[in-house]
C-alpha positions in Angstrom: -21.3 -13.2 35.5 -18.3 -12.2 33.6 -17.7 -9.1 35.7 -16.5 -11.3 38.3 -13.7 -14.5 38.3 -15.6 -16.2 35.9 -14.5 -19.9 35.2 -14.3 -20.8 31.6 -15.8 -24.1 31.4 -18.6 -22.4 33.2 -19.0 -19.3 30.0 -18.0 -22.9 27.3 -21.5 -24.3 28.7 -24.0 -21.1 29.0 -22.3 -20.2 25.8 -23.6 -23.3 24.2 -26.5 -23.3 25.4 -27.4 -20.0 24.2 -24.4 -18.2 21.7 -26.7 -15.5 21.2 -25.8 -14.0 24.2 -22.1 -13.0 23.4 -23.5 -10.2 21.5 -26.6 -9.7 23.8 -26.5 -5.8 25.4 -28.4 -4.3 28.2 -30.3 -1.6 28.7 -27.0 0.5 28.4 -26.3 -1.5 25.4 -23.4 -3.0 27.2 -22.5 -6.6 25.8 -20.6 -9.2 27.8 -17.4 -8.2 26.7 -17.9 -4.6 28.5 -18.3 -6.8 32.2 -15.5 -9.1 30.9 -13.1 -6.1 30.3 -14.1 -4.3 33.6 -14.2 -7.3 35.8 -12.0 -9.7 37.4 -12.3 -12.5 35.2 -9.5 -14.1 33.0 -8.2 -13.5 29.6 -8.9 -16.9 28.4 -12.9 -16.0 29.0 -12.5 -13.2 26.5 -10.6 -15.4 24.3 -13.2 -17.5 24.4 -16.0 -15.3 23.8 -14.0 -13.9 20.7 -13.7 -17.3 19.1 -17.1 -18.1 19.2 -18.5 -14.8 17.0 -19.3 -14.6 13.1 -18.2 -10.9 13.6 -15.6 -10.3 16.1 -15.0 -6.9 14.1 -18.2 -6.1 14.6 -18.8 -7.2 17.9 -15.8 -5.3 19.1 -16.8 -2.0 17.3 -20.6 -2.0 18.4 -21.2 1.2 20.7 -23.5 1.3 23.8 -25.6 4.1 24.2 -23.0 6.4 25.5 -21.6 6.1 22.1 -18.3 4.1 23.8 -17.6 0.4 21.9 -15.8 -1.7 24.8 -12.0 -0.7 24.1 -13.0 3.2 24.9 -15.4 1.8 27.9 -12.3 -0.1 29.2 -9.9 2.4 28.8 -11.6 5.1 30.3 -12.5 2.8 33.5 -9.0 3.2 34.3 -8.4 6.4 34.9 -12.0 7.3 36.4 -12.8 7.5 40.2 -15.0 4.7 40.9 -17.7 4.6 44.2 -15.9 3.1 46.6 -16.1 2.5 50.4 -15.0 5.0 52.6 -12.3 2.3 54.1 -11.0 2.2 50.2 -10.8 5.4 49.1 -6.9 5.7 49.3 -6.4 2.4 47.5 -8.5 3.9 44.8 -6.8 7.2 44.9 -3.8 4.9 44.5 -5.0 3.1 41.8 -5.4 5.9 39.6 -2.2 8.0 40.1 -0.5 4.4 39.1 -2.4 3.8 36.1 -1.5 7.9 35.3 2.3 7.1 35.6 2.1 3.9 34.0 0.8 5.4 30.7 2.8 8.6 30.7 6.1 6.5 32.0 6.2 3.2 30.2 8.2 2.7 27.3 7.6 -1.1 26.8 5.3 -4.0 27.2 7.7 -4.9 30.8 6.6 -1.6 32.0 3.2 -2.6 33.0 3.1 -6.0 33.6 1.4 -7.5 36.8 -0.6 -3.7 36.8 -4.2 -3.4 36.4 -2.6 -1.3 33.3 -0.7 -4.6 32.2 -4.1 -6.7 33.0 -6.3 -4.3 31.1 -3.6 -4.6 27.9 -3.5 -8.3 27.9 -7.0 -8.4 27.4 -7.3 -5.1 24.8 -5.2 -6.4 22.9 -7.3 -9.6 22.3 -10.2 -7.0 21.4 -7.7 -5.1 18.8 -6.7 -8.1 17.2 -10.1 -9.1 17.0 -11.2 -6.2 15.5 -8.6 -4.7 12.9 -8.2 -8.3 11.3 -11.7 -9.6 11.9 -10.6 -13.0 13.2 -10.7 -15.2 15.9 -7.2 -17.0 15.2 -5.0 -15.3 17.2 -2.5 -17.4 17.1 -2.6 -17.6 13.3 -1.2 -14.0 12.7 2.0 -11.8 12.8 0.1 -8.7 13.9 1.2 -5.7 14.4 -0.6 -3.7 18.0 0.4 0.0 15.9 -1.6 -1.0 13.1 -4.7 -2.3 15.0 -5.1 0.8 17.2 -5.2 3.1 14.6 -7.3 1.4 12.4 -9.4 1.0 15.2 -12.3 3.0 16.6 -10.2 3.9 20.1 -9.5 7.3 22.1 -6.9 9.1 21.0 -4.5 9.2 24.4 -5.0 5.0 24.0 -3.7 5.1 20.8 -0.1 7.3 22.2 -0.1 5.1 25.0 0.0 1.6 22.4 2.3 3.8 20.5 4.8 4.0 23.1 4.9 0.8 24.1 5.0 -0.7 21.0 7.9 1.2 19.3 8.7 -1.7 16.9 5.5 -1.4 15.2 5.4 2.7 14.4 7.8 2.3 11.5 6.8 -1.1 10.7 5.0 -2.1 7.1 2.3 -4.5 6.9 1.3 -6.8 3.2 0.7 -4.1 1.3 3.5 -1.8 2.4 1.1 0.7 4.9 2.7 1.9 7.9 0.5 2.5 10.6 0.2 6.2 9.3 -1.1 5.2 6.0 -3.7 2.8 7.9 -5.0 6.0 10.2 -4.9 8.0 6.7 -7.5 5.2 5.6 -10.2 6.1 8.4 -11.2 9.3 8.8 -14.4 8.6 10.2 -12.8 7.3 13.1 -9.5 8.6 13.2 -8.9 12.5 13.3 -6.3 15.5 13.7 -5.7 14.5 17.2 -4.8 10.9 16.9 -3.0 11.7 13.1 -0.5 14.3 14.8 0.4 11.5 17.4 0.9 8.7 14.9 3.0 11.6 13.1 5.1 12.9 16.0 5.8 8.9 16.9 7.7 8.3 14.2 7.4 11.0 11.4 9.1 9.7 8.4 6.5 7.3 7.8 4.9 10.5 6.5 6.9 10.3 3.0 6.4 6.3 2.5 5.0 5.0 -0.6 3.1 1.5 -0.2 3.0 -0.6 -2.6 0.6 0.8 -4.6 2.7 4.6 -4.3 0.6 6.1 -1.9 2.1 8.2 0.3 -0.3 8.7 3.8 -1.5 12.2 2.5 -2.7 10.6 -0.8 -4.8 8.0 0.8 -6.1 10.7 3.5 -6.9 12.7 0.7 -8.6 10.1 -1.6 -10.5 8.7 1.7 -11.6 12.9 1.6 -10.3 13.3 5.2 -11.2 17.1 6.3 -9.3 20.1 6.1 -7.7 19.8 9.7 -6.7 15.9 9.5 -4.9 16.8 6.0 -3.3 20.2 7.8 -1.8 17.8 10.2 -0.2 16.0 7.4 1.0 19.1 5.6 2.5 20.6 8.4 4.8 17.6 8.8 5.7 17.4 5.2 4.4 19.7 2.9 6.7 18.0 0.0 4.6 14.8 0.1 1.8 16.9 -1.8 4.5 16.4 -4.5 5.1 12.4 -4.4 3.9 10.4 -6.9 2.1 7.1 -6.5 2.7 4.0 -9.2 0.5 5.9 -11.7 1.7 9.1 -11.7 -0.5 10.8 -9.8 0.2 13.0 -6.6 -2.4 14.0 -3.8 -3.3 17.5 -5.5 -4.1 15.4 -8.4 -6.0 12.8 -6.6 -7.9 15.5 -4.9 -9.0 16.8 -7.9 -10.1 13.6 -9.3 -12.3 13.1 -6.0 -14.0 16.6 -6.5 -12.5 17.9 -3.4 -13.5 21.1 -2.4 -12.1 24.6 -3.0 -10.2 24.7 0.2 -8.8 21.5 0.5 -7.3 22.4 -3.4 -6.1 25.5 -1.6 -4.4 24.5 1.2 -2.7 22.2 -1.1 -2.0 24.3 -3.3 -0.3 27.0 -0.4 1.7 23.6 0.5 3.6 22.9 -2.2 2.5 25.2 -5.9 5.1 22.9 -7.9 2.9 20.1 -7.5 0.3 21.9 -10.3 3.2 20.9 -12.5 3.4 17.2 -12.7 1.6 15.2 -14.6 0.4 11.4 -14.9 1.4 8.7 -16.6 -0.9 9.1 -18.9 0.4 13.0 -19.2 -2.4 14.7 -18.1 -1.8 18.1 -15.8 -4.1 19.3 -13.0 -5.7 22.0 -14.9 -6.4 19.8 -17.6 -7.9 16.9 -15.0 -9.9 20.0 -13.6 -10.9 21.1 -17.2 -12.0 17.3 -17.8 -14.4 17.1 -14.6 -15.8 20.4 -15.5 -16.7 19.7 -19.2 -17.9 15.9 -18.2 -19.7 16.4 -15.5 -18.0 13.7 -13.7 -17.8 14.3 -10.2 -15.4 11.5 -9.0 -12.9 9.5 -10.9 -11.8 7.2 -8.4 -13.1 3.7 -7.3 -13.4 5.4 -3.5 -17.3 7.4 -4.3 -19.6 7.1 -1.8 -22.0 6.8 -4.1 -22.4 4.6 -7.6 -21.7 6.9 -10.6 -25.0 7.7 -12.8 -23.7 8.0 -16.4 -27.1 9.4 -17.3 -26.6 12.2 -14.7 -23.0 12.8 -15.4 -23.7 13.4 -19.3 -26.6 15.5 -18.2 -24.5 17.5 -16.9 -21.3 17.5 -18.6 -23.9 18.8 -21.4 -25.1 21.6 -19.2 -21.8 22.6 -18.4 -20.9 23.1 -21.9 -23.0 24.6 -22.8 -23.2 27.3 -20.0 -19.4 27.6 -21.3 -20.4 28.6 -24.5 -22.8 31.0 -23.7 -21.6 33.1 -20.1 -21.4 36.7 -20.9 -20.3 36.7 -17.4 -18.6 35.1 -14.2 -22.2 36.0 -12.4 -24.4 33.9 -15.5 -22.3 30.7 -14.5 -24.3 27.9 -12.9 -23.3 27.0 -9.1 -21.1 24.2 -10.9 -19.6 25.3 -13.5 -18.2 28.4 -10.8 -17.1 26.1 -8.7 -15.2 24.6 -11.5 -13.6 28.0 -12.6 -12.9 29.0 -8.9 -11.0 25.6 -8.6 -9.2 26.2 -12.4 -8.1 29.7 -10.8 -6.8 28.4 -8.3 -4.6 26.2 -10.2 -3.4 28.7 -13.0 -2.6 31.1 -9.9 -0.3 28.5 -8.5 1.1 27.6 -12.0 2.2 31.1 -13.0 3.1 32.8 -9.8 4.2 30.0 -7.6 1.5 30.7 -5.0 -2.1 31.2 -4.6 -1.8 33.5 -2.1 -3.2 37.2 -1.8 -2.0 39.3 -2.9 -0.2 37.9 -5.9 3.2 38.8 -7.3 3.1 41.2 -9.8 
């Protein structure tokens, strides 16, 4: 029904007559909001879908079996040949090398309106808002379009094409001071190297902004353990913001550390920016020593962002084993698989401390 100019008094009455079936999918594990965002129907239906969800996060992000949630579905509709009549085939043609130009030409909201591209955004962004703040108020909220797409499961040319038409919001700060980059930096299970580098080249000195905690985008990538290439993306731009401190002293080298990053993210960090092995906390503690600290404790993350719950029984277990495999090496190859991994980190950072680099082949 919603696939087509679907009245909403008529959706108000089967919706209360059975709610359940807002969030209802079929065997493509499609929900009504896919046939609402392909079809005809009007905004307000959405709208009133939306409002009538516990979740509209969820309901928004929930994939069908193709692995697309409705925004990607939607999106890509646009720009794919659909079966047509013979009779139609140049009005489809036509369709899709205006919704091309559209997204590669328009620079504002103005750009697109009374297109299918204008039609599809009035109703996206319904599904963005929905989604990044989890609510059904709409009109209750100063939101901000460059801060819902990225912190929104969507494909990565959507998130330029928002971008561009929403200039206003690139550089923009929300509550807490995060510019869009820092909320992309915050999901890097949905947002990767792709989608960072646009969000970077739209408006790149959001790179080097602290929030209001101090935390420039690379330090929240990097506590959020975002892989190598995401982080590349970031250091490429600005390899100085390895460097920045955040409210408690500590910079994303440090931070990385504290995580129990791996070798090479410590590395390319490292080749980045070597000065940042230098500074030290609030609390006056160096890298080295932080990495000393992990090793000897057996703690394997520091921050509040683990995965996991810490075990204090395992991480004194450890710490102990570690110690004591300290004491007693005779040599690099009697270490344990931890403690190496420790000392090939703790290299790594005396390298960079007295040379200025940890790359081969050293200074003399």
């Amino acid at each position: 029904f919603c696939d087509r100019v679907a009245s909403v008094d008529i959706v108000r009455d089967m919706i209360g007559l059975y709610p359940e079936a807002i969030a209802k999918k079929n065997r493509r594990g499609d929900t009504p909001l896919y046939f609402a965002m392909s079809g005809a129907c009007d905004v307000e239906v959405l709208r009133f879908m939306l409002e009538n969800t516990d979740s509209p996060r969820e309901l928004v992000e929930s994939k069908n079996k193709s692995e697309e949630n409705v925004l990607t579905y939607s999106w890509t509709l646009l720009f794919t040949k659909q079966l047509v009549a013979a009779e139609d085939h140049d009005a489809e043609e036509a369709r899709l090398q205006k919704n091309t130009q559209l997204v590669l030409g328009a620079t504002s909201q103005s750009d697109i309106y009374g297109s299918q591209l204008g039609k599809w955004w009035e109703k996206a962004r319904l599904l963005l808002c929905a989604a990044y703040y989890n609510t059904t108020k709409f009109d209750d909220i100063d939101w901000s379009a460059a801060h819902a797409v990225v912190g929104t499961d969507c494909h990565s040319s959507m998130v330029n094409f928002i971008l561009q038409i929403h200039p206003e919001d690139v550089g923009s700060i929300d509550e807490n001071g995060n510019t869009p980059l820092h909320i992309s930096a915050m999901r890097p299970d949905i947002v990767g190297a792709e989608t960072t580098e646009i969000v970077i080249k739209a408006h790149p000195p959001p790179a080097l902004v602290r929030n209001d905690n101090g935390y420039t985008p690379l330090a929240i990538a990097c506590s959020n353990r975002a892989p190598i290439d995401t982080l590349q993306v970031f250091l490429n731009a600005n390899p100085e913001a390895v460097a920045i401190q955040n409210n408690e002293g500590q910079t994303s080298l440090f931070i990385s550390i504290l995580i129990g990053c791996s070798i090479d993210v410590l590395r390319i960090l490292l080749e980045a920016c070597p000065d940042a092995v230098h500074i030290r906390d609030k609390n006056g503690m160096s890298p080295i020593s932080l990495a000393w600290l992990m090793l000897t404790t057996g703690i394997e993350d520091l921050t509040n962002n683990s995965t996991k719950p810490r075990n204090r029984g395992e991480e004194l277990r450890r710490g102990k084993s570690n110690r004591l495999t300290l004491a007693t090496a005779k040599s690099y190859s009697s270490l344990t698989k931890d403690v190496r991994l420790w000392i090939e980190k703790i290299d790594l950072l005396l390298r960079a401390f007295y040379h200025g680099t940890v790359k081969e082949p050293l200074p003399n």
